[in-house]
C-alpha positions in Angstrom: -11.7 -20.6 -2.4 -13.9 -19.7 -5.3 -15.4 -16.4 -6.5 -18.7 -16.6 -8.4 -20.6 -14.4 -10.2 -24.4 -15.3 -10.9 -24.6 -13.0 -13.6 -21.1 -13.0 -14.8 -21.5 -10.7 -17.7 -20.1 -7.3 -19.1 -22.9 -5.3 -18.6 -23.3 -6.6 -14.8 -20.7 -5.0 -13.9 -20.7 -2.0 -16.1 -23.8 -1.7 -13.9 -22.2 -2.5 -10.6 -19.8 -0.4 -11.1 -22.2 2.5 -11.8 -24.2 1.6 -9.3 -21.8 1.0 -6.3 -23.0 -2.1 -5.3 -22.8 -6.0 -6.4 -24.9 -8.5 -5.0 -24.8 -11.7 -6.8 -21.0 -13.2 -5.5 -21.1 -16.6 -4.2 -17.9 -17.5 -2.3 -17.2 -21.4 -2.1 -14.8 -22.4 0.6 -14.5 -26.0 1.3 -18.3 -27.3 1.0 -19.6 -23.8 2.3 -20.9 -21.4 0.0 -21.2 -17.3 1.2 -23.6 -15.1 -0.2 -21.5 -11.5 -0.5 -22.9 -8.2 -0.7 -20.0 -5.9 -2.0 -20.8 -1.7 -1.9 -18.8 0.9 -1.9 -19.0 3.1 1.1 -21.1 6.5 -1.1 -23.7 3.7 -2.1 -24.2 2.4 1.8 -24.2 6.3 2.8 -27.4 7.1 -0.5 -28.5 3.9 0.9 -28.5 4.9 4.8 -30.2 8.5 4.1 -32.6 7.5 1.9 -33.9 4.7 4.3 -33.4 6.5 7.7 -35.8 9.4 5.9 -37.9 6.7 4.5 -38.3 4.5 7.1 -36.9 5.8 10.2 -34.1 3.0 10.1 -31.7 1.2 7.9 -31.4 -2.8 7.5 -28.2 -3.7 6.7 -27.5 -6.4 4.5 -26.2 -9.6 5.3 -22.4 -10.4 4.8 -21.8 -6.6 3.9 -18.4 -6.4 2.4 -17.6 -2.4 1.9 -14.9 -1.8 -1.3 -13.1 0.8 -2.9 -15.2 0.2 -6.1 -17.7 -1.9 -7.1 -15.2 -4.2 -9.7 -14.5 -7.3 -9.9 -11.1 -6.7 -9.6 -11.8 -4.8 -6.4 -14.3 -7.5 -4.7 -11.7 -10.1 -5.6 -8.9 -8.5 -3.7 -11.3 -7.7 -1.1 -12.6 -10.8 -0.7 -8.9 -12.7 -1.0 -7.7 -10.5 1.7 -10.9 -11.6 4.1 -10.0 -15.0 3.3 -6.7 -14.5 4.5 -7.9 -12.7 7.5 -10.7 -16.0 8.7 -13.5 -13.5 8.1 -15.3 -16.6 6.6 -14.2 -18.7 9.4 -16.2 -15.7 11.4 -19.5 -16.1 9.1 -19.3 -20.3 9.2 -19.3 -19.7 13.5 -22.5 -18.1 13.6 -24.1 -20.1 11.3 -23.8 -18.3 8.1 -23.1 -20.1 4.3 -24.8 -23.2 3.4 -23.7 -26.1 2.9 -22.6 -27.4 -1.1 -22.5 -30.5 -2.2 -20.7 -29.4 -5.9 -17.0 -29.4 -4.6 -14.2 -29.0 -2.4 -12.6 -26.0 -2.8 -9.2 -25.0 -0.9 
């Protein structure tokens, strides 16, 4: 398994982390790769209000991963743990992560 960051940058996550959410981690597992959305659980709550009074509803967004914080250090251990757990075996089930051609990853 491999963690990736598209914008892999200091002031990402000094923004993530400020923001409560991250949603640029690509997980790479074995020819699969996962598209993560990582938020901590005040940002899905701003995020629930503000929609339900908005729009009467709230979309949630695919592969939601809720963390303590919205660091890397945090997602990794998060997303570690899940991959001990076969959450991603879960996701490749019902059809989710595309298939990679780059590498194999364990």
């Amino acid at each position: 398994m491999r963690i990736e960051y598209e914008n892999d940058t200091d002031l990402a996550e000094f923004e993530a982390i400020n923001k409560g959410y991250r949603n640029d981690i690509i997980v790479n597992i074995k020819g699969s790769r996962f598209r993560i959305y990582a938020t901590t659980m005040r940002r899905l709550e701003q995020d629930f209000e503000t929609e339900i009074k908005e729009y009467g509803f709230y979309e949630v967004e695919p592969n939601i991963v809720i963390v303590e914080s919205a660091t890397k250090e945090s997602i990794e251990s998060t997303i570690e743990y899940l991959f001990k757990c076969k959450y991603f075996e879960k996701l490749r089930e019902t059809g989710v992560g595309s298939p990679s051609h780059e590498e194999n990853d364990n």
